[in-house]
N, CA and C atoms as a LAMMPS dump frame, in Angstrom:
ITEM: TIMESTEP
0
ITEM: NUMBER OF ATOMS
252
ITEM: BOX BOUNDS ff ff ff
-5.0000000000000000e+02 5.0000000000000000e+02
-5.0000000000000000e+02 5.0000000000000000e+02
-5.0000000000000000e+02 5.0000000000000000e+02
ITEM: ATOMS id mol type element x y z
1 1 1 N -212.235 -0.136 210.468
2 1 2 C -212.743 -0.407 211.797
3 1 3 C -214.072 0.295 212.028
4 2 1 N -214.362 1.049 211.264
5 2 2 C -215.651 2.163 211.576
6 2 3 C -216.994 1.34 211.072
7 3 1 N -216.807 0.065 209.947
8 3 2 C -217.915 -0.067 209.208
9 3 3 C -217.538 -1.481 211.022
10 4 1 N -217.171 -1.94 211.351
11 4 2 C -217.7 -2.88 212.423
12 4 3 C -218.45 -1.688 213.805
13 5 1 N -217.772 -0.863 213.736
14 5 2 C -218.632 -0.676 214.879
15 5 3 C -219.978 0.576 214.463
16 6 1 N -220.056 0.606 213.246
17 6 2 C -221.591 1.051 212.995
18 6 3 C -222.593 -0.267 213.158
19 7 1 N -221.911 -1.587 212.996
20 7 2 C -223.032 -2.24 213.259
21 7 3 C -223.496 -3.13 214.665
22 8 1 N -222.844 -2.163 215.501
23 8 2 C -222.775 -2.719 216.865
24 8 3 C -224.254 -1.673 217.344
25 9 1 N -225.187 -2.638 218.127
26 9 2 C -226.287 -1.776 218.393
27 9 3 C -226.045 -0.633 219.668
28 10 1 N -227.38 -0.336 219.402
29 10 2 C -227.037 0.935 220.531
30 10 3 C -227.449 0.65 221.766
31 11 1 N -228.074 -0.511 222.506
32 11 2 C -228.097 -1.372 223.46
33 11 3 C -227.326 -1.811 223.661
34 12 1 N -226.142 -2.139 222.823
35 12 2 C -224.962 -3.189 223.224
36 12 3 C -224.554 -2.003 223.586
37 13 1 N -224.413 -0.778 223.198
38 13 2 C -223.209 0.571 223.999
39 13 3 C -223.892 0.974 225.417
40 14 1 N -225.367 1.135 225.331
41 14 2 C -225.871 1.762 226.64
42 14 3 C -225.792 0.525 227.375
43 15 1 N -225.904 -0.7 227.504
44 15 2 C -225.889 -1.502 228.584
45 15 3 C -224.323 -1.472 229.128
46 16 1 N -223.51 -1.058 228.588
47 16 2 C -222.157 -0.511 229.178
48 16 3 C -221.665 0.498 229.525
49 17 1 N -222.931 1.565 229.711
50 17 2 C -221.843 2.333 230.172
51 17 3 C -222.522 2.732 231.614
52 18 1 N -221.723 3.043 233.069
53 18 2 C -222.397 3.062 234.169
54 18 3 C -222.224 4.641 234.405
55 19 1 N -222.687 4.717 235.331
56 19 2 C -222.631 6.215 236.392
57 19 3 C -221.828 6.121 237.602
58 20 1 N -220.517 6.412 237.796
59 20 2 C -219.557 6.499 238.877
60 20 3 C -219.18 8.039 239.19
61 21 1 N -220.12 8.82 240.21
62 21 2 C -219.155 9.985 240.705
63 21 3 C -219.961 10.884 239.685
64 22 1 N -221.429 10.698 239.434
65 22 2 C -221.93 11.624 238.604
66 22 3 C -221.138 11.884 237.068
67 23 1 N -220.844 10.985 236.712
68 23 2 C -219.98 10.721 235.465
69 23 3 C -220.043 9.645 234.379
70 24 1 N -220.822 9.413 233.344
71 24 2 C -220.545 8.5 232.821
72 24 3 C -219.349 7.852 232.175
73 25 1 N -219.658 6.611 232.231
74 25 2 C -217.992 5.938 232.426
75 25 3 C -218.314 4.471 231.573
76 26 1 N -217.177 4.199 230.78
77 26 2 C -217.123 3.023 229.976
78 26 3 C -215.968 2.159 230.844
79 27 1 N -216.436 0.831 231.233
80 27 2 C -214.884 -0.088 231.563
81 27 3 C -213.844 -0.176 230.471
82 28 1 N -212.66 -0.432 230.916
83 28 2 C -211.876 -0.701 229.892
84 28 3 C -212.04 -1.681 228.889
85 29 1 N -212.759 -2.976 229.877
86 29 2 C -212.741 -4.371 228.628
87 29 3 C -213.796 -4.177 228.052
88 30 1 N -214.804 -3.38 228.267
89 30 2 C -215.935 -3.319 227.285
90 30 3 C -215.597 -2.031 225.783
91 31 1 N -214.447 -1.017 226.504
92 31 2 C -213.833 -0.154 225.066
93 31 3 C -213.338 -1.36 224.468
94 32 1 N -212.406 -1.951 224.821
95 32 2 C -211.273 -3.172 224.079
96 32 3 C -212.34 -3.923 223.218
97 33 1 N -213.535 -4.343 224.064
98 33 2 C -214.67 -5.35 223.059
99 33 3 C -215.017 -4.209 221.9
100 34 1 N -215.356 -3.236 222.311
101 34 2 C -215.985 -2.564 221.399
102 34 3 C -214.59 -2.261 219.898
103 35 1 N -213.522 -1.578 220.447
104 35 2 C -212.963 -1.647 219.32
105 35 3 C -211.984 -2.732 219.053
106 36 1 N -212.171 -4.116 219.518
107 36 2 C -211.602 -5.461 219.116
108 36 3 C -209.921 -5.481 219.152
109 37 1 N -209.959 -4.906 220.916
110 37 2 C -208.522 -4.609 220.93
111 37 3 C -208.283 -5.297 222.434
112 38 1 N -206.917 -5.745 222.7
113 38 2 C -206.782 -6.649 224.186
114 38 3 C -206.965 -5.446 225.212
115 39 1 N -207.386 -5.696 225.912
116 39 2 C -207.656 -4.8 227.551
117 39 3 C -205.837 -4.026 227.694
118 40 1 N -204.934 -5.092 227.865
119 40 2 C -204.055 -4.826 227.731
120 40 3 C -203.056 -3.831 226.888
121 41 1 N -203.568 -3.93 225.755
122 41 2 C -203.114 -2.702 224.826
123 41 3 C -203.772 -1.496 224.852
124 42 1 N -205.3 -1.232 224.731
125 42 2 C -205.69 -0.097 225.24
126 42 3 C -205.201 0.741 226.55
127 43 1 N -204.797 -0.316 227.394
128 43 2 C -204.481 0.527 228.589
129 43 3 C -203.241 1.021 228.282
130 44 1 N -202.157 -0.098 227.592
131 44 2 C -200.697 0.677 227.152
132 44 3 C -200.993 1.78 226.368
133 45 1 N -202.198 2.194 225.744
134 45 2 C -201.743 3.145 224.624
135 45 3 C -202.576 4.693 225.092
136 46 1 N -203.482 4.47 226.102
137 46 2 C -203.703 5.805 226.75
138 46 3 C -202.789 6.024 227.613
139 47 1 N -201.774 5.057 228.511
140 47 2 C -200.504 5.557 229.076
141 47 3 C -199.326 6.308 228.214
142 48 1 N -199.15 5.901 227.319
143 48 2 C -198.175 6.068 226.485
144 48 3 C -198.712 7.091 225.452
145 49 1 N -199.539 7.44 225.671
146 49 2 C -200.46 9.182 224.674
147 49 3 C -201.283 9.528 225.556
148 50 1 N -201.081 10.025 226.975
149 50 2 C -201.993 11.052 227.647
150 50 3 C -202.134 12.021 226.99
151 51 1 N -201.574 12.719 226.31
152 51 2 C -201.838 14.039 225.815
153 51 3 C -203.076 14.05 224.852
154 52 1 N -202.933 12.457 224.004
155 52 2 C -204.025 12.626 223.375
156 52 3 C -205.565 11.957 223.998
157 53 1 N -205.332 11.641 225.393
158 53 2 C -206.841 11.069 225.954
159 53 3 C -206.772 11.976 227.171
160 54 1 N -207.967 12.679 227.359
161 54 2 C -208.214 13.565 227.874
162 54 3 C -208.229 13.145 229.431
163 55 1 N -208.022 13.855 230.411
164 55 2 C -208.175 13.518 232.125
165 55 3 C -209.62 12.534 232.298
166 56 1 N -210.362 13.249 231.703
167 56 2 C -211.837 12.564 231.891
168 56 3 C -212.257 11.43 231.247
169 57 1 N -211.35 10.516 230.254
170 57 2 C -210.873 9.588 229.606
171 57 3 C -210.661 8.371 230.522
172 58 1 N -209.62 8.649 231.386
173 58 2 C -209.271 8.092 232.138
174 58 3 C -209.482 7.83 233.785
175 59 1 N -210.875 7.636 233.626
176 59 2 C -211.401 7.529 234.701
177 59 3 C -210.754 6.251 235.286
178 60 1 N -210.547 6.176 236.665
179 60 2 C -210.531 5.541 237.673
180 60 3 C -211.232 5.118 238.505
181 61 1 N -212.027 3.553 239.011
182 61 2 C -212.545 3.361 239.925
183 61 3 C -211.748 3.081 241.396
184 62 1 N -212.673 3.591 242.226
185 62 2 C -211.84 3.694 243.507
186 62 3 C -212.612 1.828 243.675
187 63 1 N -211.9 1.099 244.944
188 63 2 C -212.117 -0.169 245.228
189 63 3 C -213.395 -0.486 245.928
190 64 1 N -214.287 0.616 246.052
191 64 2 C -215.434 0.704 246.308
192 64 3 C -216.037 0.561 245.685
193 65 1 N -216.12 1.574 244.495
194 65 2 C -217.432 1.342 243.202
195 65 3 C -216.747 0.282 242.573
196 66 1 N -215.106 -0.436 242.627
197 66 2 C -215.253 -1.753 241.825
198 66 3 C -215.706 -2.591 242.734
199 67 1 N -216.106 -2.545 243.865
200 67 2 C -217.012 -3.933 244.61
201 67 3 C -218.785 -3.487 243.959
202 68 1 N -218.786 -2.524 243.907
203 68 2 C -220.029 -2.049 243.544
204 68 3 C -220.542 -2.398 242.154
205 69 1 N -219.804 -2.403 241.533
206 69 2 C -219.57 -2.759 240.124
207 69 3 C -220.027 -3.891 239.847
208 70 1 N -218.863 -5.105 240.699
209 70 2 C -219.142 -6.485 240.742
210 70 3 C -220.113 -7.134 241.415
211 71 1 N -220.721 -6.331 242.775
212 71 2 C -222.021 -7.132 243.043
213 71 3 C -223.131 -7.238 241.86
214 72 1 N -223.288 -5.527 240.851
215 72 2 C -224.269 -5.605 240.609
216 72 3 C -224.128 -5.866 239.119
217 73 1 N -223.088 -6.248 238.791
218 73 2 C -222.976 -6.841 237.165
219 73 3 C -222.066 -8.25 237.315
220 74 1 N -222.441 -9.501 236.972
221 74 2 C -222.169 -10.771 236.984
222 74 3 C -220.842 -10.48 236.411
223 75 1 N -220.944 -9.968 234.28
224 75 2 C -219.904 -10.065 233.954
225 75 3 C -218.753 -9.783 234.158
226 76 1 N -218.759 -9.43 235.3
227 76 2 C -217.236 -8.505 235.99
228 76 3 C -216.855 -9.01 237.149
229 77 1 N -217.334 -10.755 237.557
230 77 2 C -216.753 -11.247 238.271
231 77 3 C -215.666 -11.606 238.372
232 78 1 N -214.495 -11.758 237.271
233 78 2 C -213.351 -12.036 237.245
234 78 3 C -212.861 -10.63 237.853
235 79 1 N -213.158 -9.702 237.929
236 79 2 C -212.508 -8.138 238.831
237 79 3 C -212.482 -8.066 240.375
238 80 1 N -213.326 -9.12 240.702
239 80 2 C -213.482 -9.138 242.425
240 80 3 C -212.141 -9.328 243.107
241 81 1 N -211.178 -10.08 242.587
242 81 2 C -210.188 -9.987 243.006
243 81 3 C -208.946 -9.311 241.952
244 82 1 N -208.964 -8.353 240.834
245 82 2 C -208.071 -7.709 240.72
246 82 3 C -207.618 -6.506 241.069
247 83 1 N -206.629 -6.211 241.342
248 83 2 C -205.931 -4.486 241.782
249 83 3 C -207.05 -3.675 240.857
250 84 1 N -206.97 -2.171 242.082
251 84 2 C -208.3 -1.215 241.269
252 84 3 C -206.621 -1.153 239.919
């Protein structure tokens, strides 16, 4: 898995990652794109191993910065209407 994501550019990582709360922060479906895994399973597997993903791992958007999110990034229009 390491030789695919050495060849992922480094524009494709910085155009994902935002600033929420003085914090940089990756969405979940853009980790899942990055390591070619369903949204769905990443989220089961930092629930199911907190110990091994750190508090600051698991950032949370409050339903504010996800409206904030979605005005100002298109690709995250399917989030306008999901639970934070």
């Amino acid at each position: 898995m390491s030789g695919i994501i050495a060849m992922i550019s480094t524009d494709f990582i910085i155009n994902r990652i935002f600033t929420f709360r003085n914090t940089q922060v990756m969405i979940d479906r853009d980790l899942a794109e990055l390591y070619q895994v369903l949204v769905k399973r990443l989220n089961e597997q930092v629930k199911r191993n907190e110990e091994r993903f750190p508090e600051s791992f698991r950032f949370q958007l409050t339903e504010k910065e996800k409206n904030e999110l979605v005005a100002n990034c298109d690709r995250f229009q399917s989030l306008k209407y999901s639970s934070v």
